[in-house]
PATOR-154015 format. One record per atom (N, C-alpha, C): residue number from 1; residue in one letter; x, y, z. Coordinates in steps of 0.02 Angstrom, whole numbers, always signed. Each point is the difference from the previous one (the first is absolute). Last residue first. Layout:
REM residues N
R   num   residuo        x        y        z
R   NUM         A        X        Y        Z
...
END
This chain:
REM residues 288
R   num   residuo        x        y        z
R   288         X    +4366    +5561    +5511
R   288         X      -42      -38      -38
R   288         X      -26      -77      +31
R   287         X     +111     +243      +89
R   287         X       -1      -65      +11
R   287         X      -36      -28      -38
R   286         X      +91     +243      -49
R   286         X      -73      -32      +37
R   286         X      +39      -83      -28
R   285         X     +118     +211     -100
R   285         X       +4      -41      +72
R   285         X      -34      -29      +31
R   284         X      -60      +79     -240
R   284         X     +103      -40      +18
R   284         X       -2      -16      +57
R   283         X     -210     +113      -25
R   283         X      -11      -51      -11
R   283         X      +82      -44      -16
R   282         X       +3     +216      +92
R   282         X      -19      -29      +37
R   282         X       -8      -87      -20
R   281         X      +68     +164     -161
R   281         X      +48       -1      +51
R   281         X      -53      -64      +54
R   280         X     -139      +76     -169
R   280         X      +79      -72      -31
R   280         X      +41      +17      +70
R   279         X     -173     +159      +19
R   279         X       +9      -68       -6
R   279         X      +31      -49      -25
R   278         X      +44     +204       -2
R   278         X      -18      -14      +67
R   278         X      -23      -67      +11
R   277         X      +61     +103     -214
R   277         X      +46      -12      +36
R   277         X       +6      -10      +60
R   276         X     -218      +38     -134
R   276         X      +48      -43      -17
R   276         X      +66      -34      +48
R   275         X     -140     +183      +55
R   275         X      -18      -55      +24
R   275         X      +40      -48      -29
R   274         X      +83     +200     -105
R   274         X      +17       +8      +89
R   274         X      -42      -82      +15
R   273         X      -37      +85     -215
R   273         X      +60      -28       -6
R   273         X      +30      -24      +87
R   272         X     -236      +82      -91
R   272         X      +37      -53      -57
R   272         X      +48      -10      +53
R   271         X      -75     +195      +85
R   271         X      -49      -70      +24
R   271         X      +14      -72      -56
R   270         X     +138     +222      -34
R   270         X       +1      -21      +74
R   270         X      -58      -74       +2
R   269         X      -38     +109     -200
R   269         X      +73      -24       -6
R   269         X      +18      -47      +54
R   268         X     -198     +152      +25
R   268         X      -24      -81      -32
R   268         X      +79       -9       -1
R   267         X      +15     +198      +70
R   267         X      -30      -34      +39
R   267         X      -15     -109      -26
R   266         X      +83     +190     -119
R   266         X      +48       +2      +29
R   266         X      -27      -50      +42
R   265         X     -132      +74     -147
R   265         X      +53      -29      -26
R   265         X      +23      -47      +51
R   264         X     -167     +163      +80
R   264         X       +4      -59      -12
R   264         X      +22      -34      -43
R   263         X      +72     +230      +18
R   263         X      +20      -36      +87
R   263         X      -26      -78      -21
R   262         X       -6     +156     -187
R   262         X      +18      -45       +4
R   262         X       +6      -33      +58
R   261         X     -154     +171       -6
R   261         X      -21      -51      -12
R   261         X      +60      -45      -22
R   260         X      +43     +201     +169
R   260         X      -21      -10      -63
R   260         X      -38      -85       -8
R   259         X     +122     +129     +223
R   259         X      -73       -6      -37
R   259         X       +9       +4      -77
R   258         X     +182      +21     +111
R   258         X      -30      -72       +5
R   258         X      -42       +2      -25
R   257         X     +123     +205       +6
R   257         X      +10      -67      -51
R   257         X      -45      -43       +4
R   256         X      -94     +217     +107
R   256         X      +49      -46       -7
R   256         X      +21      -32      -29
R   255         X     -167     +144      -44
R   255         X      +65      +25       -2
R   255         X      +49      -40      +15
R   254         X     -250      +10     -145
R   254         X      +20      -33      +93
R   254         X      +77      +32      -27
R   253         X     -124       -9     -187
R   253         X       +3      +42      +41
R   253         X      +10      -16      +46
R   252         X      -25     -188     -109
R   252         X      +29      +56      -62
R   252         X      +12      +41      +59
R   251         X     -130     -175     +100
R   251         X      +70       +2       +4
R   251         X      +60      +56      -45
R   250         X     -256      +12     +132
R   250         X      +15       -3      -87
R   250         X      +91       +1      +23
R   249         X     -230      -94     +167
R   249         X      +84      +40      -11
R   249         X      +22       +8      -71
R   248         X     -237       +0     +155
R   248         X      +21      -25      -62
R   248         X      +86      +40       +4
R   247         X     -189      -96     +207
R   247         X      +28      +50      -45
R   247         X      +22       -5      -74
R   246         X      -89     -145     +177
R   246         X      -51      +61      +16
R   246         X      +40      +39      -62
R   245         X     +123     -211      +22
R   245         X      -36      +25      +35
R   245         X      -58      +14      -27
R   244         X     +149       +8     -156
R   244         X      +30      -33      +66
R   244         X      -43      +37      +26
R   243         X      +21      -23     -287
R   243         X      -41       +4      +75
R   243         X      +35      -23      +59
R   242         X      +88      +84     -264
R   242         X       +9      -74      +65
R   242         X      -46      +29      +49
R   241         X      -52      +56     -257
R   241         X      +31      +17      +50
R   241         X       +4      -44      +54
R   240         X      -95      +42     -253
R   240         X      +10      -34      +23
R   240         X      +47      +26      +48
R   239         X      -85      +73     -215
R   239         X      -23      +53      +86
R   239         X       +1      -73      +58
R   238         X      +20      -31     -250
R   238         X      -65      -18      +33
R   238         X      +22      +16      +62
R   237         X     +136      +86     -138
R   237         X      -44      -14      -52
R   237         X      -40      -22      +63
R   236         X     +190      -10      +84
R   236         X       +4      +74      -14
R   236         X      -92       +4      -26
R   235         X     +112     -223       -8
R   235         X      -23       +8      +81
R   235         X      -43      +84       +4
R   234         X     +130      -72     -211
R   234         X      -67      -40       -2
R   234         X      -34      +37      +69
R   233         X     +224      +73      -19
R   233         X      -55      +31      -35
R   233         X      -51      -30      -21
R   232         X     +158     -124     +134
R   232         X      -27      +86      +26
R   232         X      -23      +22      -43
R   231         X      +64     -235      +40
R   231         X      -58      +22      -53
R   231         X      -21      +68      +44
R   230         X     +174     -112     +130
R   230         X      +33      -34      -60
R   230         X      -54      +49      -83
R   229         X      -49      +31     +252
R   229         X      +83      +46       -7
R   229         X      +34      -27     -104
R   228         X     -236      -76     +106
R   228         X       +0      +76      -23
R   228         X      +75      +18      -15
R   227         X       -5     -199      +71
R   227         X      -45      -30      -59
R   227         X       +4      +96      -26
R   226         X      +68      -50     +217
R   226         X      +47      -30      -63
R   226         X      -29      +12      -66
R   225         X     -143      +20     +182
R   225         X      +60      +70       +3
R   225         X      +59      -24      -50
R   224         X     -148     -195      +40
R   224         X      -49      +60      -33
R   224         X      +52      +66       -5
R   223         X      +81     -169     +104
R   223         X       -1      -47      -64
R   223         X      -28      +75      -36
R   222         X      +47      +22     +262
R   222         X      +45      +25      -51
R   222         X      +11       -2      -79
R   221         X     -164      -65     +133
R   221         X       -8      +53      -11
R   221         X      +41      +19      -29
R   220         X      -17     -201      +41
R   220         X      -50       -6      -23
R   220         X      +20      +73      -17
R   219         X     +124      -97     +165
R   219         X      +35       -1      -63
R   219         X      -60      +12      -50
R   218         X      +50     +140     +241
R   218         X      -46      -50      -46
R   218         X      +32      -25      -68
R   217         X     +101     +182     +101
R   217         X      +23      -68      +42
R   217         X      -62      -52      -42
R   216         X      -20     +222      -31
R   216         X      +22      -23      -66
R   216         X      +51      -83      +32
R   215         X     -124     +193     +141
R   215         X      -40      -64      -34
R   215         X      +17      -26      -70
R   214         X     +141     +147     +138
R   214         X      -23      -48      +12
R   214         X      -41      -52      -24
R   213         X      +75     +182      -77
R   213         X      +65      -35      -10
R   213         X      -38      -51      +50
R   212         X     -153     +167       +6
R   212         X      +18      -18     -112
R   212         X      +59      -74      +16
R   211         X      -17     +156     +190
R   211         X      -66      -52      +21
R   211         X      +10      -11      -69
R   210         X     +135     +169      +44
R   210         X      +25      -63      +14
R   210         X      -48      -66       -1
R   209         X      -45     +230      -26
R   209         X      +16      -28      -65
R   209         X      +32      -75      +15
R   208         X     -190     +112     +161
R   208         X      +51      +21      -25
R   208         X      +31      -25      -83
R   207         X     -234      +61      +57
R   207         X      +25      -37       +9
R   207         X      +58       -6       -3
R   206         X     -181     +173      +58
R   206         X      +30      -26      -48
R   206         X      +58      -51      +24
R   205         X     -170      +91     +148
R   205         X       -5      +11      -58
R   205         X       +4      -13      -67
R   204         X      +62     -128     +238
R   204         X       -3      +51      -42
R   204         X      -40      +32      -59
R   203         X      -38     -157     +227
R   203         X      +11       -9      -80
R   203         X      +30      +61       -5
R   202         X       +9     -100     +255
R   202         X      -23      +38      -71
R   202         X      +17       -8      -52
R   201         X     +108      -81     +210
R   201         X      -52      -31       -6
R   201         X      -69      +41      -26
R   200         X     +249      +59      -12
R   200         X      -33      +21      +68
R   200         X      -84      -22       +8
R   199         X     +169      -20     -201
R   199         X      -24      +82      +32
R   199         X      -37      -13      +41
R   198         X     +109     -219      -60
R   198         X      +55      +50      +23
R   198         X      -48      +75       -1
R   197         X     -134     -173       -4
R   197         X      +25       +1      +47
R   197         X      +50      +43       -9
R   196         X     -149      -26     -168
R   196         X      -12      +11      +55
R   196         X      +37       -7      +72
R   195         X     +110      -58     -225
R   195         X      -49      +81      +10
R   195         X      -17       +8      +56
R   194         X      +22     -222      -37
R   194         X      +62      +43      +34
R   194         X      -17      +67      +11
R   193         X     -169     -110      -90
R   193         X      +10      -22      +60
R   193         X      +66      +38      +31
R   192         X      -44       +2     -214
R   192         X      -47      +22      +35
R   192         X      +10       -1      +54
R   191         X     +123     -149     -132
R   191         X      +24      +67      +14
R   191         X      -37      +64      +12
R   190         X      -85     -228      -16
R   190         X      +45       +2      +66
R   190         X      +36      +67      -12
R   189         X     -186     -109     -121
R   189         X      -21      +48      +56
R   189         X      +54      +37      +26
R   188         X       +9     -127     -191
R   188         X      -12      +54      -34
R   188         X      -15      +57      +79
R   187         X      +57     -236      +10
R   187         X      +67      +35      -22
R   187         X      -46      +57       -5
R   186         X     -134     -207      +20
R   186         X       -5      +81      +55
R   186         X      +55      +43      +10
R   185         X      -29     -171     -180
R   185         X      -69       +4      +15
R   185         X       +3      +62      +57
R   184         X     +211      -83      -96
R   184         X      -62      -15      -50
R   184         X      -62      +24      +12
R   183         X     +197      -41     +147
R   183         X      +14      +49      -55
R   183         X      -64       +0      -57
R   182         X      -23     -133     +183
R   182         X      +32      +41      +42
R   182         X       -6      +60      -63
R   181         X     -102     -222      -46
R   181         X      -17      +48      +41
R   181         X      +16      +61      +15
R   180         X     +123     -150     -103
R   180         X      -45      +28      -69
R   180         X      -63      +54      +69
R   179         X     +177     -128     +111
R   179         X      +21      +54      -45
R   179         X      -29      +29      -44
R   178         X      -74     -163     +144
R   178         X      +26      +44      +18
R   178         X      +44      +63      -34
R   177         X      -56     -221      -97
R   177         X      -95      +54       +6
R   177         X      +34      +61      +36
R   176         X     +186     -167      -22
R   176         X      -39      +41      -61
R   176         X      -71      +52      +17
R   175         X      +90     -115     +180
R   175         X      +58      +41      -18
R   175         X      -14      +32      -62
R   174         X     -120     -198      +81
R   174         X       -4      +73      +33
R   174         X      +32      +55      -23
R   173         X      +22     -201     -119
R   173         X      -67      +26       -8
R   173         X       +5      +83      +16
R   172         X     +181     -152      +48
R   172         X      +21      +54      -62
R   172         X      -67      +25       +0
R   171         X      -25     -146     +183
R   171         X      +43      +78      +35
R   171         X       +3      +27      -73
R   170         X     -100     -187      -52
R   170         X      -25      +16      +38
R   170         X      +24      +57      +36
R   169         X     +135     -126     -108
R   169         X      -64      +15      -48
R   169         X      -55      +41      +30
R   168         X     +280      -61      +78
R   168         X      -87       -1      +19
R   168         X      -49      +18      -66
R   167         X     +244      +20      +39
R   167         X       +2      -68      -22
R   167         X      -75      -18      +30
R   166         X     +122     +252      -62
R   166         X      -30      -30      +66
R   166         X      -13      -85      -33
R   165         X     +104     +197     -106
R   165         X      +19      +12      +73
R   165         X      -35      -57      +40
R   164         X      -50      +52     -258
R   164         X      +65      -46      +45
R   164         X      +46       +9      +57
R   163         X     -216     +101     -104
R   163         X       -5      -86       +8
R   163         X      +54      -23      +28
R   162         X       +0     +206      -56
R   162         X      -55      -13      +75
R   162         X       +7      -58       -6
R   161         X     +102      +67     -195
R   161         X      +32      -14      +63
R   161         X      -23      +13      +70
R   160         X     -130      -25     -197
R   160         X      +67      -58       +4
R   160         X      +26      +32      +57
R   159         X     -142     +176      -46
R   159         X      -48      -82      +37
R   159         X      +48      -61       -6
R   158         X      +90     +229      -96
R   158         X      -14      -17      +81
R   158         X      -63      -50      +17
R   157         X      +94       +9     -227
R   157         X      +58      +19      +60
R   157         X      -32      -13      +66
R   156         X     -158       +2     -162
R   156         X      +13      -49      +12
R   156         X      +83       -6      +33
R   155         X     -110     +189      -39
R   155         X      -28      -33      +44
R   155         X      +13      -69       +0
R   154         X     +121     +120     -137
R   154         X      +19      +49      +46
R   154         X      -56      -47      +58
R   153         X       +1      -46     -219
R   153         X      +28      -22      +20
R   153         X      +28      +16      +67
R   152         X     -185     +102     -109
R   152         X      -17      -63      +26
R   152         X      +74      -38      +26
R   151         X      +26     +212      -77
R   151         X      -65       +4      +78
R   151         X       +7      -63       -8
R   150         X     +105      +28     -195
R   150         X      +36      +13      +57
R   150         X      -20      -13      +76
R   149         X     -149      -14     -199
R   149         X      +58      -58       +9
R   149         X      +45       +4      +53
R   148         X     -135     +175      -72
R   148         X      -30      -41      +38
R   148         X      +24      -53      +21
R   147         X     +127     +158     -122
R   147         X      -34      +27      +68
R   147         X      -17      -28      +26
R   146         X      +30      -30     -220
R   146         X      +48      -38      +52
R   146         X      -34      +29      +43
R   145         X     -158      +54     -127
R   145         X       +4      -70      +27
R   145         X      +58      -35      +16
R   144         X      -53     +238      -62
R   144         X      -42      -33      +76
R   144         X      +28      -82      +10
R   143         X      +86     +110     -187
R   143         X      +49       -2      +81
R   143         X      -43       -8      +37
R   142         X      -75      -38     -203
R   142         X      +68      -23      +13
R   142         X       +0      +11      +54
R   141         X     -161     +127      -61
R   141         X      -36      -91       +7
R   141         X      +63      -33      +11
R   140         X      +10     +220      -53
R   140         X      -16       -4      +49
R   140         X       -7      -60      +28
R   139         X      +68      +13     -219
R   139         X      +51      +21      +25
R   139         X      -37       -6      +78
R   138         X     -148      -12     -180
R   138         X      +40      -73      +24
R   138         X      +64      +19      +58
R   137         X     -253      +74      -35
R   137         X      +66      +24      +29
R   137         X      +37      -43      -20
R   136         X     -229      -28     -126
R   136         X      +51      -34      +44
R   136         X      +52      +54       -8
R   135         X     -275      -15      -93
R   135         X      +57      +22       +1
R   135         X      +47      -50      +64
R   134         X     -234       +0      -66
R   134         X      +31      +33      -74
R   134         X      +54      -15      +20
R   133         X     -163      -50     +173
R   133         X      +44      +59       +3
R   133         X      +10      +21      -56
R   132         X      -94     -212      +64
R   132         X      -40      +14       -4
R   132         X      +21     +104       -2
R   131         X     +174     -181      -50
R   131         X      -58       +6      -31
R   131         X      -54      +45       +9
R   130         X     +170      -27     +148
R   130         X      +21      +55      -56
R   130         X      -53      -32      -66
R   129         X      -41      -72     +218
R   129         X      +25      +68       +0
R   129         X      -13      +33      -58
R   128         X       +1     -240      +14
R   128         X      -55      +11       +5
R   128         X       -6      +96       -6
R   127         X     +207     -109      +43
R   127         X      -14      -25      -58
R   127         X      -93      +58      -36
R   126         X     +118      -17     +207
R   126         X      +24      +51      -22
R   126         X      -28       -6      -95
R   125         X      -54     -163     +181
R   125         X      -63      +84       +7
R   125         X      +40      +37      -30
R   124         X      +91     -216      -30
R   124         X      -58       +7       -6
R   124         X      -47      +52      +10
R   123         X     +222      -40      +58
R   123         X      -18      +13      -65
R   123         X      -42       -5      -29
R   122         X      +54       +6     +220
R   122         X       -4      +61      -37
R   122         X       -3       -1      -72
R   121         X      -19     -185     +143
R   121         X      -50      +42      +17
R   121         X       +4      +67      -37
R   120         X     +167     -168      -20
R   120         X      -50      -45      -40
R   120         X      -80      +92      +17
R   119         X     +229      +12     +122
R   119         X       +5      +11      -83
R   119         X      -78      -19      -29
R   118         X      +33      -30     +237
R   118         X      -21      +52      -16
R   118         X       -2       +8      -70
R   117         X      +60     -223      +45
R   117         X      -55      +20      +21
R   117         X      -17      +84      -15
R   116         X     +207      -60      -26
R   116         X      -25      -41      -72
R   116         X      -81      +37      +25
R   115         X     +170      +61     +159
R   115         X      +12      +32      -57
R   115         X      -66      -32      -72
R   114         X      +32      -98     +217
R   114         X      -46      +48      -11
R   114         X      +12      +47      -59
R   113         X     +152     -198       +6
R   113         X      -99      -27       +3
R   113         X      -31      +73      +14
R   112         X     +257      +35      -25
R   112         X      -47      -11      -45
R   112         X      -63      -27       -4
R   111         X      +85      +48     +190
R   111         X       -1      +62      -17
R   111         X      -18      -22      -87
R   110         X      +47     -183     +141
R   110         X      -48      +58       +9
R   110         X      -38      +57      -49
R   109         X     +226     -127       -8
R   109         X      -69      -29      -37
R   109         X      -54      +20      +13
R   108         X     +188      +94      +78
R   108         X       +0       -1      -78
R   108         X      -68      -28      -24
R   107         X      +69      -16     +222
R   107         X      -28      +80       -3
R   107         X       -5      -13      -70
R   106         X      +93     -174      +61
R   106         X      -84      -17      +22
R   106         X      -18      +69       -7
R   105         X     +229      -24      -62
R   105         X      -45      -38      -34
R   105         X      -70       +3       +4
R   104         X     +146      +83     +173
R   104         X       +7      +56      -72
R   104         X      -48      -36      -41
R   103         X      +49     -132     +179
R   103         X      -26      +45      +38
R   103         X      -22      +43      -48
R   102         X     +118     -184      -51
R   102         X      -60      -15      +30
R   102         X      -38      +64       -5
R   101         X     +213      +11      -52
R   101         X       -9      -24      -45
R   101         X      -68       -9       +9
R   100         X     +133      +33     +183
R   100         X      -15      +80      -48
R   100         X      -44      -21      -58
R    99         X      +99     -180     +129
R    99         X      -84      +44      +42
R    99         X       -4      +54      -36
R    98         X     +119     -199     -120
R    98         X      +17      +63      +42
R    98         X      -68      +36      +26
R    97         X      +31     -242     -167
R    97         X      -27      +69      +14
R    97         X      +31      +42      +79
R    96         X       +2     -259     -128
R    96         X      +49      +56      -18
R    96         X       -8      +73       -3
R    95         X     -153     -175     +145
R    95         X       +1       +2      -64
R    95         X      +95      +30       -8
R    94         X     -123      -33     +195
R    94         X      +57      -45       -7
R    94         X      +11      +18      -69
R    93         X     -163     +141      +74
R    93         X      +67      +36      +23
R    93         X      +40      -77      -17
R    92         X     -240      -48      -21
R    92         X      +42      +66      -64
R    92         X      +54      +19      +13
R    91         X      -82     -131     +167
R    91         X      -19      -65      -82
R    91         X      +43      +51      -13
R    90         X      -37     +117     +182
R    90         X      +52      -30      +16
R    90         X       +8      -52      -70
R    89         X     -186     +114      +22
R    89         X      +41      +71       -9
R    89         X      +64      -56       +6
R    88         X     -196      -86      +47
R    88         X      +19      -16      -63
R    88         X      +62      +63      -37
R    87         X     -152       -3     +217
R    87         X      +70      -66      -21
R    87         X      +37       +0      -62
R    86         X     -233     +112     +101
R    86         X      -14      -68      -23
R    86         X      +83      -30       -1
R    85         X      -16     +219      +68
R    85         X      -48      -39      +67
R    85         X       -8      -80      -50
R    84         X     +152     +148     -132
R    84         X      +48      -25      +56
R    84         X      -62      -48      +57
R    83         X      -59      +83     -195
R    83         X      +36      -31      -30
R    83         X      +40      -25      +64
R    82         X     -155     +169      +23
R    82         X      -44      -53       -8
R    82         X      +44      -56      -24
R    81         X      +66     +213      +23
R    81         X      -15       -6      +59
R    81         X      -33      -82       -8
R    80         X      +82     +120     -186
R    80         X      +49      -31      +47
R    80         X      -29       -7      +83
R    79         X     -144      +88     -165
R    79         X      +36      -48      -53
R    79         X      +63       -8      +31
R    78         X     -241     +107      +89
R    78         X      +27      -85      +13
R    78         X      +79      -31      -60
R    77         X     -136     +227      -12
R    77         X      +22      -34      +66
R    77         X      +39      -48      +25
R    76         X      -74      +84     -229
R    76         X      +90       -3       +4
R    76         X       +3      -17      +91
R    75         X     -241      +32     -139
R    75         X      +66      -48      -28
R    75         X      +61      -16      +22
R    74         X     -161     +134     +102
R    74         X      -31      -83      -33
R    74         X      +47      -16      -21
R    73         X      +54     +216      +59
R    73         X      -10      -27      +44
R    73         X      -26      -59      -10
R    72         X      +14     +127     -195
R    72         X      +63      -35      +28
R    72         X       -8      -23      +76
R    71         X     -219      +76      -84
R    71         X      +50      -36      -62
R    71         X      +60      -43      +27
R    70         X      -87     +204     +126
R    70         X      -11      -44       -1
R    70         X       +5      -90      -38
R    69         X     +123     +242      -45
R    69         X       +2      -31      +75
R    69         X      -55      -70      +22
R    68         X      -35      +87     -209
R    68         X      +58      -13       -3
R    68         X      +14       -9      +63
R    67         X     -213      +71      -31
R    67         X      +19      -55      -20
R    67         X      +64      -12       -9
R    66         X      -51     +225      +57
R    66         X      -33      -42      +42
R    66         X       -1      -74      +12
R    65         X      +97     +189     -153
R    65         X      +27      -20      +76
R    65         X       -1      -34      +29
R    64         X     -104      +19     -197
R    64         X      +36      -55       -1
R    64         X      +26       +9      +64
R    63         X     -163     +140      -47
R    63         X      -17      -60      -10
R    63         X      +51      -59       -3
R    62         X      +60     +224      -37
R    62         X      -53       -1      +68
R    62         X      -14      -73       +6
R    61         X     +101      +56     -187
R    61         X      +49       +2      +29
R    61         X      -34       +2      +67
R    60         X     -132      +30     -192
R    60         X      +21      -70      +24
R    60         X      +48      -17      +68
R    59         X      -55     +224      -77
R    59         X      -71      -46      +29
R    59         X      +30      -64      +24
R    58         X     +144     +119     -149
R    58         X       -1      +30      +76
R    58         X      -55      -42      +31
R    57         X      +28      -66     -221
R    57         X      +48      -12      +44
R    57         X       -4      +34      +54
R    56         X     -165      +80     -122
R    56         X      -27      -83      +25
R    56         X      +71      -40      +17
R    55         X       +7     +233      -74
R    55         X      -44       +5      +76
R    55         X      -12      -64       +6
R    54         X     +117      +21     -203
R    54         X      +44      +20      +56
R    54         X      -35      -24      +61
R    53         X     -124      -19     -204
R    53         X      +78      -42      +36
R    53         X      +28      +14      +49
R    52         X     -244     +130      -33
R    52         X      +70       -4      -25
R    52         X      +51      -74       -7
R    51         X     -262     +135      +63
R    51         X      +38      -47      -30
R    51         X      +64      -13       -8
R    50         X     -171     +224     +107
R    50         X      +46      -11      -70
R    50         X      +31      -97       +8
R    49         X      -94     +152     +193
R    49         X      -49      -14      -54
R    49         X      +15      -42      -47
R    48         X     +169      +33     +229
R    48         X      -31      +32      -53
R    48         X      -53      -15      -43
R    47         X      +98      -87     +212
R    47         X      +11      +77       +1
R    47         X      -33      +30      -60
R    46         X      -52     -262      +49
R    46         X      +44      +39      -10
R    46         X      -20      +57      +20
R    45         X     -143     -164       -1
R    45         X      +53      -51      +11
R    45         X      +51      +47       -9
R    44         X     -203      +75      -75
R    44         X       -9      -32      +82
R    44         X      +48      -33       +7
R    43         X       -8     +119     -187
R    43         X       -6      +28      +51
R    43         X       +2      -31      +53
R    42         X       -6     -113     -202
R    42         X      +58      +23      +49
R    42         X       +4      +55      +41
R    41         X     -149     -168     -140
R    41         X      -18      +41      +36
R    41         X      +81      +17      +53
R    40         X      +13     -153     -185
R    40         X      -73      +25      -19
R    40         X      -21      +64      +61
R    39         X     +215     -126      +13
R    39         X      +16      +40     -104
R    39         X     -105      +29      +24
R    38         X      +67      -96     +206
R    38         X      +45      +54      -21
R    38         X      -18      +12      -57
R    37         X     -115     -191      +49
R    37         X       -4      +61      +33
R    37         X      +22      +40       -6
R    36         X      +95     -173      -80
R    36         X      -74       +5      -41
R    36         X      -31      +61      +32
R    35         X     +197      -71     +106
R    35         X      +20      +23      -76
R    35         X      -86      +37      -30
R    34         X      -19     -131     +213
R    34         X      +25      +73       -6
R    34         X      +41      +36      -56
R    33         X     -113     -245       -9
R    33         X      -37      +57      +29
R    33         X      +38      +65       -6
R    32         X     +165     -169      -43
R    32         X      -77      +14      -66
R    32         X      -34      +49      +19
R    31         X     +163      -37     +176
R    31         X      +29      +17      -58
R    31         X      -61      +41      -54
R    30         X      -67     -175     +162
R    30         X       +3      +85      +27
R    30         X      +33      +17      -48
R    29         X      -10     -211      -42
R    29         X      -49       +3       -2
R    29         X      -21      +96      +23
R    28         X     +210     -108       -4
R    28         X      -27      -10      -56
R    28         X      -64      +51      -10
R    27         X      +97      -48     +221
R    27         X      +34      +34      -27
R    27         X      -14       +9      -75
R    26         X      -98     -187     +112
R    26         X      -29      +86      +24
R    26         X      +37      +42      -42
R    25         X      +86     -198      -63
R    25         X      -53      +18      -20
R    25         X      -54      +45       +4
R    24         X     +249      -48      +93
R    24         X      -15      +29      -66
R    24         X      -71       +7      -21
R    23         X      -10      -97     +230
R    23         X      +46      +42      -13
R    23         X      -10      +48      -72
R    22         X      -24     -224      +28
R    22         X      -69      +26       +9
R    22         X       +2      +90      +19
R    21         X     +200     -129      -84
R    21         X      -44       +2      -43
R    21         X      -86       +4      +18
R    20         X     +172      -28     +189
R    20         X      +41      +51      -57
R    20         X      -67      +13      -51
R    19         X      -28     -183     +141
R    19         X      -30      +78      +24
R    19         X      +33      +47      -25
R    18         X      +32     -223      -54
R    18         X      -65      +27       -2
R    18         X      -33      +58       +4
R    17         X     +239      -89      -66
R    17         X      -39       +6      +51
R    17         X      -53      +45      -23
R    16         X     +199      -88     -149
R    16         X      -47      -29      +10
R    16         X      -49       +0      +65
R    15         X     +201     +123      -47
R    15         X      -57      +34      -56
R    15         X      -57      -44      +10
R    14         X     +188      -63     +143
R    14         X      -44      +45      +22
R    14         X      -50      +20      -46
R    13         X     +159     -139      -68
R    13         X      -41      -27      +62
R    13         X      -24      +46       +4
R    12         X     +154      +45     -154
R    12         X      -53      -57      -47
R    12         X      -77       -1      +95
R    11         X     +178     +157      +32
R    11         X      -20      +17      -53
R    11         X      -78      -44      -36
R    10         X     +207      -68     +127
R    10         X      -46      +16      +49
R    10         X      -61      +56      -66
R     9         X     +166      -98      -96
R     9         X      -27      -76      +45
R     9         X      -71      +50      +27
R     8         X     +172     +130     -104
R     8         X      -63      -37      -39
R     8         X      -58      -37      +29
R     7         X     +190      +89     +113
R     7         X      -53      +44       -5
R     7         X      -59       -9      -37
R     6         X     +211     -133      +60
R     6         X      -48       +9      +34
R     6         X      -59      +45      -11
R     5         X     +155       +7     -155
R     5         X      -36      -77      +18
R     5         X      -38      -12      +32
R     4         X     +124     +186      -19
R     4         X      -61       +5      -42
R     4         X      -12      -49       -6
R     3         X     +171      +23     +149
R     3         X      -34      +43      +14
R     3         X      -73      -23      -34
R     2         X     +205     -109      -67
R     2         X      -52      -28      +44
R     2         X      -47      +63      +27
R     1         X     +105      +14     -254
R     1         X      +14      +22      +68
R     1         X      -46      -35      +49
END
């Protein structure tokens, strides 16, 4: 299929950047530390005293929020924004390729360079884990890690197609930090913020329930509220709960539908599949 042609191609080029693999190596290098940390003193890295598998997939799952949005912002900015400011978007389109072919391909190959990079990091602190543990979840260890596969392909959805709204390197830059900004770093303020304005520039007490469905707009948060809706009786075991705000919402008991922990299913699904189709649309009609 030309799709996976292109995807190879782009696949072979990108794995070879510098800053991908200076990248995996923090990522390496924190992995080791906080595995090693977790199995010897987990109090300080958890809810509970006790060691587990489980609590070092939940742990981890903190730690990758963070590097997976970044990760793919290095890698996937520039993978149609940079093909059109150098030209070379027009070499690849005389080929026997379709802009769909372009556009799907470069998410493919992406999504496999961070897929390889995060892979290389967990298997090294998961490795290290279950040695210094006795033991391995394997069943838990499965689905954390589609889960994670998913998140990563889900960010590399939306940094390809930040990339392919704009034929700048420089505007995909903006446009990336702007979003790892927006949802990443001060998402956790903004349904606070509403709070405060719809009761009349006060907090409440308690928080409504609608504030849960918001900060599940983050794709970081929704990765972690996924992670509890998929390992509820791991999550149950280490008294793991979604924080918003000042408060704590337990989605089990809440009454509305929404509030539960599959909302970030539902959410990551939306951030995979919606930028996708926003961008290929645009990147079909942009002037090359």
């Amino acid at each position: 299929m030309r799709v996976l042609t292109v995807a190879k191609k782009d696949f072979k080029d990108a794995v070879q950047s510098r800053a991908l693999w200076s990248l995996v190596a923090v990522i390496v290098l924190v992995m080791v530390f906080v595995t090693y940390g977790y199995t010897q003193i987990p109090e300080a890295f958890g809810p509970t005293d006790e060691a587990t598998f489980g609590g070092l997939l939940f742990f981890t799952d903190g730690i990758l929020s963070l590097f997976v949005p970044l990760t793919a912002l290095v890698v996937c900015y520039k993978a149609l924004a940079g093909e059109r400011e150098l030209g070379s978007i027009k070499i690849l389109l005389s080929l026997p390729l379709t802009r769909s072919d372009a556009f799907f391909g470069k998410f493919i190959g992406r999504t496999g360079v961070l897929g390889v990079g995060i892979g290389v990091g967990l298997t090294i602190g998961f490795t290290l884990g279950a040695v210094l543990l006795g033991s391995v979840e394997v069943v838990p260890l499965l689905v954390f890690l589609l889960l994670t596969l998913v998140f990563v392909a889900t960010y590399a959805s939306i940094m390809v197609s930040l990339s392919a709204v704009t034929g700048s390197t420089t505007r995909a830059t903006t446009l990336a930090v702007g979003f790892f900004v927006l949802f990443e770093l001060v998402w956790d303020a903004v349904p606070i913020g509403l709070v405060y304005v719809v009761e009349g520039f006060s907090l409440p007490a308690t928080l409504p329930d609608w504030v849960f469905l918001v900060t599940q707009v983050s794709p970081s948060t929704a990765y972690a509220t996924s992670l509890i809706a998929l390992l509820p009786d791991v999550a149950a075991e280490l008294g793991a709960s979604v924080v918003v705000g000042s408060g704590d919402v337990d989605p089990s008991s809440a009454e509305p539908f929404y509030v539960t922990a599959e909302a970030g299913l539902v959410f990551i699904a939306l951030w995979l599949v919606v930028p996708l189709l926003v961008g290929y649309s645009n990147f079909n009609r942009s002037d090359l």
